[in-house]
Each structure stands twice: as structure tokens, then as C-alpha cells.
N, C-alpha and C positions, 0 to 999 in steps of 0.2 A: 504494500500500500504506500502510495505515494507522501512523503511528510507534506502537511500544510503550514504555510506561513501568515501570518494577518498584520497588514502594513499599517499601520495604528496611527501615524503622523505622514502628511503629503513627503511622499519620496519622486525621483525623476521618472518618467514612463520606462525609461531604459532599463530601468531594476526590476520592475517587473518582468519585462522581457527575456533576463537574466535566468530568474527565479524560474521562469515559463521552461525554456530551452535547457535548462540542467535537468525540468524535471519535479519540481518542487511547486505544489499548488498553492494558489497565495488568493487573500479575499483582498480588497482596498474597501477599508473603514473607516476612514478619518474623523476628529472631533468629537468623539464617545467622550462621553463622561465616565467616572470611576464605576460607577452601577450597572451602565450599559458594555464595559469591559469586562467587566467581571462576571459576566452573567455569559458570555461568549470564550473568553480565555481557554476555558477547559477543551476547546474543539481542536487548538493550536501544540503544532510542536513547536514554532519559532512565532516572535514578535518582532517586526521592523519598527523602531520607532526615531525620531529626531528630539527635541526638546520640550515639544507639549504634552506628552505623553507622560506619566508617570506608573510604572513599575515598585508598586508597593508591598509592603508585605502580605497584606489582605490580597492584591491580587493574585498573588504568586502562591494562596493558600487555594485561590481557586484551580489555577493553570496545572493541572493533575497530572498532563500529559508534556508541558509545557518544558523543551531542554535547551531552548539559546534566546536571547533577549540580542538582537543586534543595532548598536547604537549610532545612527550615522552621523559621527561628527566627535569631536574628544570627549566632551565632557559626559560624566554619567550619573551628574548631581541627581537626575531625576529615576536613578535607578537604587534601590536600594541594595548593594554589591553582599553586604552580609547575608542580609535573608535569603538572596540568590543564591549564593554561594550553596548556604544551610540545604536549601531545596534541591542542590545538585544540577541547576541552571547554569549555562556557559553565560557569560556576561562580554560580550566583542565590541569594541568601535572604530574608529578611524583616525587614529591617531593624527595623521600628516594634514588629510585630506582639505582642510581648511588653510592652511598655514600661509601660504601665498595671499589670497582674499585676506585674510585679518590683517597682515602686514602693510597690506596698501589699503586698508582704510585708518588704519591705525595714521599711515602719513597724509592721505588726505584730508584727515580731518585736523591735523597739524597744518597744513596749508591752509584750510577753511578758516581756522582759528586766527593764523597771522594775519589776515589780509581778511576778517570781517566779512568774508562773503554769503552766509547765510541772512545776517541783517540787512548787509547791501542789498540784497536783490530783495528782499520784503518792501524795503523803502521806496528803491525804485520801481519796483509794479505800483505802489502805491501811487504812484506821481510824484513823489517826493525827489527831485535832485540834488541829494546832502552831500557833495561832495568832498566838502570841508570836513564832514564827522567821522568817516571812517579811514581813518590814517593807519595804517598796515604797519609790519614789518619787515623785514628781508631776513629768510632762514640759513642765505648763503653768509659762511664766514660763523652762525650760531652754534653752540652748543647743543648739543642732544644727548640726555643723560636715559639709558634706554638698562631698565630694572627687569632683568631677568633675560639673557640674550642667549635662550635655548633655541629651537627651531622657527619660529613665528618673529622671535626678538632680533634673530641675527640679519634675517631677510628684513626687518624694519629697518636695519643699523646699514644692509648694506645700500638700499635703497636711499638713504638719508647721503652717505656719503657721495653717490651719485649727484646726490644736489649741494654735494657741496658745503655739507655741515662738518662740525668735530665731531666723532661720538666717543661717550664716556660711558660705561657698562659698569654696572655691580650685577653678580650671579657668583653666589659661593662654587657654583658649580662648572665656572668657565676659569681654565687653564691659561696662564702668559700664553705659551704656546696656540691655542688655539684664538685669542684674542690680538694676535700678530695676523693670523691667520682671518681674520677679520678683519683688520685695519681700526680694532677699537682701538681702548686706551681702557685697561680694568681697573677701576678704582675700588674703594669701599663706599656704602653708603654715604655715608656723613660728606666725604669730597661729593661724590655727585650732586646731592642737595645744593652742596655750597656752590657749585659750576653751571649748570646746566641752566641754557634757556627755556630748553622748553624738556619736558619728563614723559617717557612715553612706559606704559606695566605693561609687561610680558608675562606675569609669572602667574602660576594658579593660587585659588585662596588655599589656606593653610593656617594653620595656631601659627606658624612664624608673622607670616606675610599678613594676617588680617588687619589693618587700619594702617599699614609701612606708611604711608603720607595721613597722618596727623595733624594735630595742632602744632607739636613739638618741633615736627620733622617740616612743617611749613615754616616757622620761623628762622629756620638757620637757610632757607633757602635766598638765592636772589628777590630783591625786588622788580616785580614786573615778573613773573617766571610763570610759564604757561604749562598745565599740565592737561596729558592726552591719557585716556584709560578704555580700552579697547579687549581690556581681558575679564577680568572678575569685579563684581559688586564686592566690596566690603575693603578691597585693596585700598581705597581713599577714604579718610572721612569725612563723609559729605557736609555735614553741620558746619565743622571744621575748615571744609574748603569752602564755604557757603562762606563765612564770615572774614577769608581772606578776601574774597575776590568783594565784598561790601567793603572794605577796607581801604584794597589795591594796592594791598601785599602780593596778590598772585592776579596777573593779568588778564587770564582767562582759562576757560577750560572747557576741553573736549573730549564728552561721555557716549561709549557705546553700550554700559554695561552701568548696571544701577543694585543697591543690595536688596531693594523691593522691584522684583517685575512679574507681570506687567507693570512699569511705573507710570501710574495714573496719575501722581503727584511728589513733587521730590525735592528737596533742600535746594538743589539746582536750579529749578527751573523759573523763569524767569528773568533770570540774571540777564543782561544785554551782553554782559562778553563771553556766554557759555552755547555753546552747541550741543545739542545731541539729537541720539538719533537710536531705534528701538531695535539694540542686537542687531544690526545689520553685519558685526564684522562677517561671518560666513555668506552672507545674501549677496551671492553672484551665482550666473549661472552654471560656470564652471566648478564651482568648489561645490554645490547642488548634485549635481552632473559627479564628479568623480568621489562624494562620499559618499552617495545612492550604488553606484553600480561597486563600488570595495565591499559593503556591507551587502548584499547581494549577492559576492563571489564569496565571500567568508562563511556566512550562513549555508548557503548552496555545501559547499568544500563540508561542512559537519557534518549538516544535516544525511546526506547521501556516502559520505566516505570517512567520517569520523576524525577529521583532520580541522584540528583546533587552531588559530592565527590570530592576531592581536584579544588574546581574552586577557581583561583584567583583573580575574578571578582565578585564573590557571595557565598552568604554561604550555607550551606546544610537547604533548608527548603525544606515545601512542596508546591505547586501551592496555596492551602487555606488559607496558611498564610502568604503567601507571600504580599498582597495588604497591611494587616495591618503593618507588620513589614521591608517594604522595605525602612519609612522614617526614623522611628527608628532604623535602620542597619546605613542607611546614619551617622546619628546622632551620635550613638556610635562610630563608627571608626571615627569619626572626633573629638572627644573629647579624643580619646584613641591618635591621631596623636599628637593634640595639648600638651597631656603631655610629650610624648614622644618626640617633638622637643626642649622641654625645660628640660629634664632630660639629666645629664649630668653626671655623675655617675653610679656605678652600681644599678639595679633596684631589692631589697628582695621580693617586696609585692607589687600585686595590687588588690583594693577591688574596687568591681561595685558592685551600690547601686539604686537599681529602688524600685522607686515610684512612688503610684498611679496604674493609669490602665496597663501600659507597665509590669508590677509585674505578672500579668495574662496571660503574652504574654510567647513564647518559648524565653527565656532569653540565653539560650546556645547558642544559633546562635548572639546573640547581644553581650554576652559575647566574643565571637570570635573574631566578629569583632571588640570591643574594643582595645582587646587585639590585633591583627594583626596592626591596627593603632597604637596601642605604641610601635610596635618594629620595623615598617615596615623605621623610619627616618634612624635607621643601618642597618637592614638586607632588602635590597631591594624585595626578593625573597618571605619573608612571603605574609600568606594569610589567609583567616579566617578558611580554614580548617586546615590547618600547625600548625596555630596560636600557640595552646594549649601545642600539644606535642614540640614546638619549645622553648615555654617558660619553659614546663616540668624539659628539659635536660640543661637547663640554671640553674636550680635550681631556679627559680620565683617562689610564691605562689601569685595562684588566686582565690579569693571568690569573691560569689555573696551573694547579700542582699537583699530579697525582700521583702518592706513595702507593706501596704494597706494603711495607710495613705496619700492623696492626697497633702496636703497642701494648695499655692500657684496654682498648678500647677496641669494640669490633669496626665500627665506620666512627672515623673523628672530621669533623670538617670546622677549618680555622678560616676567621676572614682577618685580614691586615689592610688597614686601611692608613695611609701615607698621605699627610696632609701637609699645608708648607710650615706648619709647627713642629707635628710630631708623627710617629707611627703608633697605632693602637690595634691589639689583638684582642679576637675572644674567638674559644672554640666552646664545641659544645658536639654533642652526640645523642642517638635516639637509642633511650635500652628498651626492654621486650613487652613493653606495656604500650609504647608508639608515641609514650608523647617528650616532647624534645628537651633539652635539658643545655645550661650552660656547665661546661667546665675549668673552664679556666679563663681568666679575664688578665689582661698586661702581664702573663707569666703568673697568676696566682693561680692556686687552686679552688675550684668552687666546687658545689655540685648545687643545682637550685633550676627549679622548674621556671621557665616563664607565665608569670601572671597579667589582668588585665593592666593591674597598674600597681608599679613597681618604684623602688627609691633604690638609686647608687652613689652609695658614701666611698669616696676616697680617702686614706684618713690614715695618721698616724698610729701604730698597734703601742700605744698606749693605756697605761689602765684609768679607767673613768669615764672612756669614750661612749661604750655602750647603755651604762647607765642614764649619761645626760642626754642621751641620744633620743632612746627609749621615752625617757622622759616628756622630750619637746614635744614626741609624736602623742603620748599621754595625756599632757594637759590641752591640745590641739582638737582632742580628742578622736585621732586618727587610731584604729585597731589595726595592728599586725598580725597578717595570717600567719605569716613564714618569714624569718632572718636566718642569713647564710653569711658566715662570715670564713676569709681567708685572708692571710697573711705571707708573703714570704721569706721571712724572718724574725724573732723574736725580737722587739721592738722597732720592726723596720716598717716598710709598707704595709697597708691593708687595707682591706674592701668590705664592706656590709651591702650586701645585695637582699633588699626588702620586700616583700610582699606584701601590700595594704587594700584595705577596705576600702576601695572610692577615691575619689581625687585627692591630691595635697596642696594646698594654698599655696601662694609665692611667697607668704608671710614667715610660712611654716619652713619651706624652705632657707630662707635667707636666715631664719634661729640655726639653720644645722649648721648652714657655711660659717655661722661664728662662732663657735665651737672650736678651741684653740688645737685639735686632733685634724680637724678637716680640711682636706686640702681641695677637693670638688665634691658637688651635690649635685643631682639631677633628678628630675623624674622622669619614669619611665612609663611609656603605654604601647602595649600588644594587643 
């Protein structure tokens, strides 16, 4: 029997056609509401949807028969990845397919912005000939301070440079080397604020990146300094930039993306020096066109032949190797997250290092998913198949190392990750129960399970540590499931790797860091 597909958000005719000619029967249902989905789901083996769509848990309770959700386009805010996952749903989208279209709206609306051209033409249809009011600027010889210069960012930066701009880049995740290779110039945050004419976000939202342009982070910026945002709602603070540009602290700004949409009404709007415009960065006919017919071939490729490609939920294996390698998948991407929420700096070099039986295993899928857990704490969007080519264009270098020596352990897998501070290991290993375990962190010994949310104290092996420790979490009124503590010599280094109850305040944290024992604090979430 033929799988059916149900196209749930306007896709191109082409993907249909796709769908048609592989073989896979498909309905077009656009505009359902959650009640009218829900009541149809159950008839589908795959769902095509784009951004109106949401993919909830409730639906995914209906979808009985339901095994690929295909997202055309990055993001997969409106897809709920856990309860998919739970449900044994492949979860796919398209990673690229947009990246050109957002990049050049991202500039043209930096052009829009300098030279007034949305108010212009209002006034002049109006009969209005103000010629005197809208005084431009010239981008040629400007600065362009472009936040986050992964695949979307680099094409803005390189496009900018064609006209003639400086660009200045922050991305903990772009390399000297590959920012040579760009013709940027990579600074840190704080210089670009300080530089930059005009600001353009590339980066996904994330606990790092949510509100990165501030009140704070407006004030240290130029006067007159134009900000463009063509990637995520919540990257700016609107109130915030609401009250620069009443000010004329910040010259103007150009909005694709808003943290309420549909934005029916917004801190922004109104303003005379602000443009926007409702998500259009994908809206061309091209980027339409070639993320329809990718998600069309992706689905097709499962549905018919079991062959998994951009899922952000699982890596590219086959069914046969799947049973052995789904705990050690588990494993790596959580050892790759745990370096990754403690790098803090840019990232040169990561080496993954298997030993023992896992050495025999397809490492490239485990490699991935390392990798996707160490960069997934900034860029929300990675995923084990992105993973590689994401760290590529960042200028990362990744090796793998495969011992036959077993040791300790039957499969040990280390990740080392080389940043331009320092090197930081952790290995860890899966015993006969399946679920994954750390063993050793910077050359300590551990042994301690990964929990939802976790505390890693670096800290002097002194005596008193764990008591005051204890304590703060105590009167905080945070409970500890589990403390693992190691040392590598008596009074030397050592580590308390925590397990708690629910989140730990920043308050709570900054008590541990002054704790005359502690040398770093962190929290942690899996």
C-alpha cells in the first residue's frame, strides 16, 4: 500500500509532482485548524508543512500511523521535536534552502532603511514632494557589524562587501581562518556595538542570544546606528529599541521578524525611521521552489526506502544499525552538549576519540551527533545532519580516532574540544542498562549519569567545600538528586558534578562562584 502524505501549509505544485512520481499519495489541505487536523492526522504517514502549521503534542497523540513530519524551510519552532521524537516521528527540514532569499533581504532592507525609501514613496503617491525630509545615507565606505556569520550571515557579509562596506562579524563559532576567508574582520561583541553602522542578526534564538541588542548593549553603540533583524523575534529588545530610536540614539531600524507574530501591533511600529515587513525573508519564488521540492525528495527517500537526510531528531543510519548505535548516539550528543555549554570562547578543534567496541561501529553518525550537541547551546537550529557542514563554514576542524584498545571500558568515546583558551575533555561510556554515563571530565575521574539539569563545580579539593556548597543549594532551596565528586589528587583539582531538582537561579549560582574553593560554576541542561 502506497504511504500517504497530507500537505498541511501551501507548498510549490512541483512537490506534489514529486510526491506523485516517487509514488507516495498526498491530499493538499491547507488552513485546518488544530481540531480539523486532528481529526484527519490519523489517515497520514507523513505531514508537509511550512510555518502555519503547528505539530503539537495533542496532534501527534492523534497521528497513530503518523512517521515523518517534513518541515520546508529551517526552523521547526512550530514543531514540537520532543514529543516527536517520544512518538518515534522522523522530524526533517531544509536546512540551506532559504539562505540566499534571507540574505538579500536582510540587505535590502539595509538599503530601504538608509535612503528612506518606504516613507518616500508613501509621501510621494500622496502628492506630497518633500524632498528636503528624507536625507539618506551612503553604505559605501560604512561599517556593517553582521552577528552571527554562519551560512545566511556570510552571504549577507559577502554581498555587503560587494557594495562596498567594512564588515565586522562576532560568531563564537567562526575561525580567523575562515573569517580571512570571508574578507570579515572577527571581533567580539562589545567592538562591534562600538563600530558598526549599521547591525544586521544572523543567529537563531537561544538562552545565549535572546534580547543580545538590549538597552545595555544599545548604549555602548554608535550614535545614529541602524539596526536590521531578518532572523528571530526576541534577538532585539523591542521596548528597548523602541525608546532609542524616540530618543535618536539609534537611527532606524529594519524588522522582518517580530517576538509576537502575526504582529498585529508592536513597540515598533509606527516609528517614521523603522521599516518592516511580515516574514518575508524566505518569500521568493525561488527559495519557495527549492524548499518544497528538498522536503518532497527527503520524505519520498523514507517514506519508500527508509533513508533518513536532514532529521533533526536522528541521524542518517540504516534500520540494522540502528539498535546498536541509538544509545551510543544518545551518548555522544550529550557529551558533545556538555562541552559545548561550558565553552565559552571560540571553538579551532574538536577530536572524538572511540574506544573499544563502539571503534567498529559507523562513527560518522556518532561523530555528528557529537558535534551537533556542541554547537547546538548557540545555534539552536543545528542537527546531526547540518552538524558537519555547519561547523565546516565556521572554520572548526573535526577528527575522529579510532582505538581497538578497550581498557577500563567496553566502548569509551572522548570528545576534546580546543578553543583559542584552552582544551577541555570529557568521556563517558554506555554500561548494560543503555543509558549513558560520564566518566571522566579534564582527566578526573567520575562516574555520574546525565540528568535534566545538572551543576558543574570546578573547585579546589579542599575540606569545607562541600559542606558550604551543599548549603547554598539548601537555603536556595534547590534538592539534590545525585553529587559525584572527583579529584585528581589529594588537595589538588576537583569537580562536583550535581544533579538537581529544576532550575538554579543566576543568584544561586554567583553564591557558589564565591566560595573561596571555586574556580568555575555552570549549569547544566540535557
Amino acid at each position: 500500500m502506497a504511504p500517504r502524505v497530507l500537505i498541511a501549509d501551501k507548498l510549490s505544485p512541483a512537490a506534489v509532482a514529486i510526491f506523485k512520481e516517487r509514488g507516495v499519495e498526498t491530499d493538499v489541505n491547507t488552513g485546518l485548524d488544530k481540531d480539523q487536523l486532528a481529526e484527519i492526522i490519523g489517515n497520514y504517514d507523513g505531514i508537509a508543512i511550512r510555518s502555519a502549521t503547528k505539530i503539537t503534542p495533542k496532534i501527534l497523540e492523534k497521528a497513530k500511523n503518523l512517521k515523518v513530519v517534513g518541515r520546508a524551510g529551517i526552523g521547526v519552532d512550530n514543531v514540537d521535536v520532543p514529543a516527536a521524537t517520544q512518538k518515534g516521528v522522523i522530524v526533517m527540514n531544509t536546512p540551506f534552502g532559504n539562505s540566499i532569499t534571507t540574505a538579500e533581504h536582510a540587505i535590502s532592507l539595509m538599503l530601504a532603511l538608509a535612503r528612506q525609501i518606504p516613507a518616500a514613496d508613501t509621501s510621494t503617491q500622496a502628492g506630497k514632494w518633500e524632498k528636503n525630509r528624507f536625507m539618506g545615507v551612503e553604505i559605501t565606505g560604512k561599517t556593517l557589524g553582521v552577528i552571527g556569520c554562519g551560512n545566511i550571515g556570510s552571504i549577507a557579509a559577502d554581498r555587503a562587501l560587494g557594495l562596498r562596506m567594512k564588515v565586522i562579524a562576532f560568531d563564537p563559532f567562526l575561525s580567523e581562518e575562515r573569517a580571512v576567508d570571508l574578507g570579515v574582520e572577527k571581533v567580539e561583541l562589545e567592538d562591534l556595538f562600538r563600530r558598526a553602522d549599521f547591525i544586521t542578526l544572523h543567529t537563531p534564538l537561544t538562552d545565549r542570544t535572546r534580547n543580545i541588542i538590549d538597552a545595555k548593549a544599545i548604549e555602548t553603540m554608535k550614535d545614529g546606528v541602524r539596526i536590521i533583524n531578518c532572523a528571530r523575534g526576541g534577538l532585539v529588545d523591542e521596548v528597548a529599541l523602541r525608546a532609542a530610536l524616540d530618543s535618536g540614539k539609534v537611527a532606524g531600524a529594519a524588522f522582518d521578524v517580530f517576538v509576537t507574530e502575526p504582529a498585529k501591533e508592536n513597540p515598533l511600529f509606527g516609528h517614521p525611521n523603522v521599516v518592516c515587513t511580515p516574514h518575508l525573508g524566505a518569500a521568493t519564488s525561488e527559495a519557495q521552489e527549492n524548499v518544497a521540492l528538498q522536503v518532497a525528495e527527503q520524505m519520498s527517500d523514507y517514506l519508500l526506502r527508509g533513508a533518513i537526510s536532514n532529521a533533526v531528531n536522528f541521524p542518517s543510519i540504516t534500520a540494522e544499525q540502528a539498535p546498536k548505535l541509538r544509545p551510543l548516539i544518545d551518548l555522544a550528543d550529550k557529551l558533545g552538549s556538555f562541552a559545548g555549554q561550558l565553552t565559552e570562547s571560540g571553538i579551532k578543534q574538536v577530536r572524538i576519540t572511540y574506544a573499544g567496541a563502539v571503534a567498529q561501529l559507523n562513527t560518522r553518525a556518532l561523530t555528528s551527533s557529537a558535534v551537533a550537541g556542541l554547537l547546538r547551546p548557540m545555534l539552536a537550529d543545528v542537527n546531526v545532519v547540518s552538524a558537519p557542514s555547519v561547523a565546516k563554514e565556521r572554520g572548526i576542524i573535526v577528527e575522529e580516532t579510532t582505538r581497538e584498545a578497550q581498557g577500563d571500558y567496553e566502548s569509551l568515546i572522548t570528545v576534546e574540544v580546543t578553543t583559542e583558551r584552552q582544551t577541555r575533555g570529557v568521556s563517558g561510556t554506555v554500561y548494560a542498562d543503555g543509558r549513558p554515563r560520564i566518566v571522566n571530565i579534564k582527566g578526573i575521574r567520575v562516574d555520574a549519569e546525565f540528568g535534566p539539569s545538572m551543576l558543574y563545580v570546578a573547585n579546589e579539593d579542599k575540606p569545607g567545600f562541600v559542606g558550604k556548597f551543599a548549603g547554598i543549594l539548601g537555603d536556595a532551596g534547590v534538592n539534590i538528586a545525585t553529587f559525584h565528586l572527583g579529584r585528581d589528587a589529594q588537595g589538588g583539582a576537583a569537580i562536583a558534578l550535581v544533579e538537581i531538582d529544576g532550575a538554579v537561579s543566576d543568584k544561586v549560582i554567583e553564591e557558589v562562584k564565591k566560595l573561596p574553593q571555586v574556580t568555575h560554576a555552570k549549569p547544566l541542561h540535557f
